[in-house]
ZALUM-894851 format. One record per residue (C-alpha): residue in three letters; residue number from 1; x, y, z. Coordinates in steps of 0.02 Angstrom, whole numbers. Example, Ala and Ser with C-alpha at 12.3 -4.5 7.8 and 13.67 -1.06 7.14 Angstrom:
<sites>
<site><drenlo>Ala</drenlo><roti>1</roti><u>615</u><v>-225</v><w>390</w></site>
<site><drenlo>Ser</drenlo><roti>2</roti><u>684</u><v>-53</v><w>357</w></site>
</sites>
This chain:
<sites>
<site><drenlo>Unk</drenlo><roti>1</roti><u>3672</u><v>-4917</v><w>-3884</w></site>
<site><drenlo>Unk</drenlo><roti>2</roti><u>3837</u><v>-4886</v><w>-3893</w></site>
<site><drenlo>Unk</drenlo><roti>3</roti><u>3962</u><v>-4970</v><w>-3760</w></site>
<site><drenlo>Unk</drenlo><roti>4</roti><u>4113</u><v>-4908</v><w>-3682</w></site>
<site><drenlo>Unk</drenlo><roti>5</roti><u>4289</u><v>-5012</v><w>-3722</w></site>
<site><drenlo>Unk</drenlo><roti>6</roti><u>4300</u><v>-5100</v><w>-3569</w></site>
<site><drenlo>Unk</drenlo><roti>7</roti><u>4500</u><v>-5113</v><w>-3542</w></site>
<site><drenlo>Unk</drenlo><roti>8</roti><u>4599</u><v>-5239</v><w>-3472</w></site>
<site><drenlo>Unk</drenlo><roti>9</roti><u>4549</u><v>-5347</v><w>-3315</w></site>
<site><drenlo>Unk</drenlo><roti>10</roti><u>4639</u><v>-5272</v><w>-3170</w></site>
<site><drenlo>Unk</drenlo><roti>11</roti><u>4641</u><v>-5415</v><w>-3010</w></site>
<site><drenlo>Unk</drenlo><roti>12</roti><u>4693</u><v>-5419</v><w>-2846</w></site>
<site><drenlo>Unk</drenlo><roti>13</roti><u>4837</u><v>-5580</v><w>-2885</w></site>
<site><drenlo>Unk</drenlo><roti>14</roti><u>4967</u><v>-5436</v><w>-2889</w></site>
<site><drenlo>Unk</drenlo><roti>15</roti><u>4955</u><v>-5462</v><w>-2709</w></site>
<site><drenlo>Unk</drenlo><roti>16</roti><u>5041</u><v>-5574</v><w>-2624</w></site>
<site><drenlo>Unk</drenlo><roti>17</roti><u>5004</u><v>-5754</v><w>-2515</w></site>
<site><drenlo>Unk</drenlo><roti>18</roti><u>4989</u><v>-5693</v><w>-2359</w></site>
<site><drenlo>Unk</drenlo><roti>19</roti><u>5058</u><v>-5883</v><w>-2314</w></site>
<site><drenlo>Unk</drenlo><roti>20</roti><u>5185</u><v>-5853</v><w>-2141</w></site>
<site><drenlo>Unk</drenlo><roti>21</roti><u>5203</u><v>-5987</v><w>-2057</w></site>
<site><drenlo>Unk</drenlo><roti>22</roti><u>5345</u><v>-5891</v><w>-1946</w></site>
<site><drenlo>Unk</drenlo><roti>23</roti><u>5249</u><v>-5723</v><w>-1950</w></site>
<site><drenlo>Unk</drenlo><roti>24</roti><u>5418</u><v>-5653</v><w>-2010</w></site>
<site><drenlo>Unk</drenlo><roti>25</roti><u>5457</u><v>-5581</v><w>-2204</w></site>
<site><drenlo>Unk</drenlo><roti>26</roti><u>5575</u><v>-5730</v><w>-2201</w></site>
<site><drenlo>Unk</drenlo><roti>27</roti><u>5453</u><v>-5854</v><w>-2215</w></site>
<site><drenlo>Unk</drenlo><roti>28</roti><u>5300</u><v>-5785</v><w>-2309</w></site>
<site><drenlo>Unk</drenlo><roti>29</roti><u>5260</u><v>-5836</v><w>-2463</w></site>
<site><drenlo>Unk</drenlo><roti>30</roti><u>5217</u><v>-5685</v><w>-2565</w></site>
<site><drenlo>Unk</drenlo><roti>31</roti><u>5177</u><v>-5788</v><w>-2737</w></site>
<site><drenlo>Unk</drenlo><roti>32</roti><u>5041</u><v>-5701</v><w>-2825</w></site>
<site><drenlo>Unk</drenlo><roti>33</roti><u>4865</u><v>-5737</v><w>-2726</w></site>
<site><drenlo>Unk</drenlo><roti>34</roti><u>4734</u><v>-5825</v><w>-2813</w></site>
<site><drenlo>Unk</drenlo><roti>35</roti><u>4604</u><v>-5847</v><w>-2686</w></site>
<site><drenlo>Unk</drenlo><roti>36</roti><u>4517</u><v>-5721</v><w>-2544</w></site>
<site><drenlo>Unk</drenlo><roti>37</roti><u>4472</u><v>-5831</v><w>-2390</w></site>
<site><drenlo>Unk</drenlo><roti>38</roti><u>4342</u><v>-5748</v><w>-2266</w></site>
<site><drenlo>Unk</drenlo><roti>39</roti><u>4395</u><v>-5848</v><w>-2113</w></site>
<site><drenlo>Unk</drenlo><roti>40</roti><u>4263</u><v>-5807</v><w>-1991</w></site>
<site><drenlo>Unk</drenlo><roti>41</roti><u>4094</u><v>-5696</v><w>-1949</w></site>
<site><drenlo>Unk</drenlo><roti>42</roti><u>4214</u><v>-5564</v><w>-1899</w></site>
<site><drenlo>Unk</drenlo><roti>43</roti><u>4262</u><v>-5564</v><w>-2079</w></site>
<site><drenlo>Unk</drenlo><roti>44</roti><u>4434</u><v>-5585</v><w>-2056</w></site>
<site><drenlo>Unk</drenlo><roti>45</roti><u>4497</u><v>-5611</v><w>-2237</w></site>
<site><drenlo>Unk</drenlo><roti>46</roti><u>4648</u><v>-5639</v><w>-2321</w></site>
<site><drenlo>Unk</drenlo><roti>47</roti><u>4747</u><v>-5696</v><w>-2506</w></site>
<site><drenlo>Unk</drenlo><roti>48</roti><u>4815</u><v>-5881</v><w>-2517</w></site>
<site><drenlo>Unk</drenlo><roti>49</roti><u>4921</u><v>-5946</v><w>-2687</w></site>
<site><drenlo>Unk</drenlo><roti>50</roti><u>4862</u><v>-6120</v><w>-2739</w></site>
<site><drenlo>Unk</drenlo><roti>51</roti><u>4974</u><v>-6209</v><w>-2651</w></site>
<site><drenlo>Unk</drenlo><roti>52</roti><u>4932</u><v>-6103</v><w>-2503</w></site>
<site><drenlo>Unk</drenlo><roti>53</roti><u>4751</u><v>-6144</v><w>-2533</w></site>
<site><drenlo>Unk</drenlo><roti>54</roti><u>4768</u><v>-6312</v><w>-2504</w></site>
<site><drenlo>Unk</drenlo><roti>55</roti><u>4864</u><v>-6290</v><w>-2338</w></site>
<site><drenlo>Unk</drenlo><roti>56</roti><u>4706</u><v>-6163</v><w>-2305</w></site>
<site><drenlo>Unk</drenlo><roti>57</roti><u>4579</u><v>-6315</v><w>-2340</w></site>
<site><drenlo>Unk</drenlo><roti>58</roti><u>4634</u><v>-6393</v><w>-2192</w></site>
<site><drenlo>Unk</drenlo><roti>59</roti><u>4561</u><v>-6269</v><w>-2063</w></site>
<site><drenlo>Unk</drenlo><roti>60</roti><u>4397</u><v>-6217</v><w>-2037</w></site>
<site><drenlo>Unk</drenlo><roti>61</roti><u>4343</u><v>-6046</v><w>-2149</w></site>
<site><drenlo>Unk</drenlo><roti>62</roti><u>4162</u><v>-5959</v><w>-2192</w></site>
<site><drenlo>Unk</drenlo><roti>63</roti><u>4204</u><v>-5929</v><w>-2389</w></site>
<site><drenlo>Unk</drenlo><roti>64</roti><u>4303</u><v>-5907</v><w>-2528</w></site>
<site><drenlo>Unk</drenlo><roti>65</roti><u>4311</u><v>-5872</v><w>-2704</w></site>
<site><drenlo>Unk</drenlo><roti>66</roti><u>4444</u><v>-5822</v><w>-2840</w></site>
<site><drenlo>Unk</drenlo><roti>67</roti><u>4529</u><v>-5667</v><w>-2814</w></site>
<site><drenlo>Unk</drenlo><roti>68</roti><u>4459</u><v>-5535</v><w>-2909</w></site>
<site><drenlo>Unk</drenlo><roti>69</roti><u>4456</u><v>-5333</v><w>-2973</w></site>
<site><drenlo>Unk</drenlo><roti>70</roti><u>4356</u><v>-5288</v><w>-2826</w></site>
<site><drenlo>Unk</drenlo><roti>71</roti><u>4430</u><v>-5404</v><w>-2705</w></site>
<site><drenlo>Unk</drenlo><roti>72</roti><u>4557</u><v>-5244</v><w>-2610</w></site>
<site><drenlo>Unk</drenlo><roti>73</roti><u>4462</u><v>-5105</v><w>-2672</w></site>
<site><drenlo>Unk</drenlo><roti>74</roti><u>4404</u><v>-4983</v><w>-2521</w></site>
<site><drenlo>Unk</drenlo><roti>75</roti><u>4228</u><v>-5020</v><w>-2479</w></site>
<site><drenlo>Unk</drenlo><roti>76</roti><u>4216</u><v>-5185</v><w>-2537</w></site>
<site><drenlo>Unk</drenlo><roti>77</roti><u>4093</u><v>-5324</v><w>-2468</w></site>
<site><drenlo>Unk</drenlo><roti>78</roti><u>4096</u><v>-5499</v><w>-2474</w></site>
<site><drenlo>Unk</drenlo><roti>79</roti><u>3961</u><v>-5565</v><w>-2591</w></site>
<site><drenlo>Unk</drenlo><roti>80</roti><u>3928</u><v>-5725</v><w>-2527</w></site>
<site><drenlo>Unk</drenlo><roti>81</roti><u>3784</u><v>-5775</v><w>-2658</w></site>
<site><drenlo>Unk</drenlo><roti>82</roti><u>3893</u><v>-5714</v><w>-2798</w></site>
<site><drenlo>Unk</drenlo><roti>83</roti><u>4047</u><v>-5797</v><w>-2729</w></site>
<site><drenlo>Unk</drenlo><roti>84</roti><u>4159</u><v>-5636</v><w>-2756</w></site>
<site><drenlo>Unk</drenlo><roti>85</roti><u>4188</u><v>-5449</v><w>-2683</w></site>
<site><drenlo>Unk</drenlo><roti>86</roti><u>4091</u><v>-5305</v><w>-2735</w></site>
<site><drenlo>Unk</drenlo><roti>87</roti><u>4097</u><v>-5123</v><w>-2708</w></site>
<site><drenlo>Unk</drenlo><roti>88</roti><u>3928</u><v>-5092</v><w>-2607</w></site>
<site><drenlo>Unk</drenlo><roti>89</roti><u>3837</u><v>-4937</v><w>-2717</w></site>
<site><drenlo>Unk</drenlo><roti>90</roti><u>3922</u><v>-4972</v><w>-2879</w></site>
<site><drenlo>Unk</drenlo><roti>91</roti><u>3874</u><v>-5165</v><w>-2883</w></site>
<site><drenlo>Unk</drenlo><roti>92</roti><u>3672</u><v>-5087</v><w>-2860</w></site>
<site><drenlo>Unk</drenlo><roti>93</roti><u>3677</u><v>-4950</v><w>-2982</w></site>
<site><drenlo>Unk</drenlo><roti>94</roti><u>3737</u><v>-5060</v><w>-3107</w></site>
<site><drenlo>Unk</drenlo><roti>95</roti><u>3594</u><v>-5181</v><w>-3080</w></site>
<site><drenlo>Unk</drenlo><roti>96</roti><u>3458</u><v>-5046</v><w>-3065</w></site>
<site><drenlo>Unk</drenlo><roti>97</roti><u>3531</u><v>-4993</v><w>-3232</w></site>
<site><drenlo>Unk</drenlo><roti>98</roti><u>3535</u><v>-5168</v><w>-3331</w></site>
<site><drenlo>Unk</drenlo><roti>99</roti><u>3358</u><v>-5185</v><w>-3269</w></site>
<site><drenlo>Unk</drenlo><roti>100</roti><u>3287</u><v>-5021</v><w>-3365</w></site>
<site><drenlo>Unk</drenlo><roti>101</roti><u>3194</u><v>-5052</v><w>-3528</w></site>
<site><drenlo>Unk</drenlo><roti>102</roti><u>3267</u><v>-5028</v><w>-3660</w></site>
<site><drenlo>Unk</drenlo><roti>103</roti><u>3203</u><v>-4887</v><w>-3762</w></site>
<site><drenlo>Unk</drenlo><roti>104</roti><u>3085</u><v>-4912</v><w>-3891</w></site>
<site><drenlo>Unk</drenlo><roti>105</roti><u>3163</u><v>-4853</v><w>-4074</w></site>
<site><drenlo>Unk</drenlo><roti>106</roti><u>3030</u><v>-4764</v><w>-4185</w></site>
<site><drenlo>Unk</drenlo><roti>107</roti><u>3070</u><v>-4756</v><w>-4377</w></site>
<site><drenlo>Unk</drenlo><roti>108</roti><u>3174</u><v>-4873</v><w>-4464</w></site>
<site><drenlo>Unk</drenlo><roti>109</roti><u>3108</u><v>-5005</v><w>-4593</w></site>
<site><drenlo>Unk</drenlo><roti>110</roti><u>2970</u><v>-5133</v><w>-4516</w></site>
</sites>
């Protein structure tokens, strides 16, 4: 089997800390995010920095996990078991695919 060249990881950090203590442009952070916090049921979610993250800590929140490639793509879903976002569809068709057999080979030496 031959595999594709996978490219470069592409994440969500580009993004900034939503951190606004003000509400105003003035005082938000806008450091690269490295975490996705899913505050509530409602999943209300946003992107803290590290520093951020540990202002974050001190309130209550449902999840979070590192930002990652999937984390603003449309469509997304939080994947609580996996700790991470995944495109609903895509994540599945993957996994029904890396669970196929693999197919048997006839010829070669034995």
């Amino acid at each position: 089997m031959i595999t594709p060249p996978l490219g470069r990881v592409l994440t969500s950090a580009s993004q900034g800390c939503g951190f606004s203590p003000d509400d105003t442009d003035a005082t938000t952070c806008f450091e690269p995010a490295t975490w996705h916090i899913c505050w509530g049921a409602n999943m209300d979610a946003s992107l803290a920095c590290a520093t951020h993250m540990d202002v974050a800590q001190t309130f209550a929140y449902l999840d979070r996990h590192e930002v990652g490639p999937d984390c603003d793509m449309p469509g997304a879903a939080w994947d609580f078991d996996g700790k991470r976002c995944i495109v609903v569809g895509i994540e599945q068709a993957a996994t029904e695919h890396a669970e196929q057999p693999l197919p048997i080979i006839s010829g070669g030496a034995s």
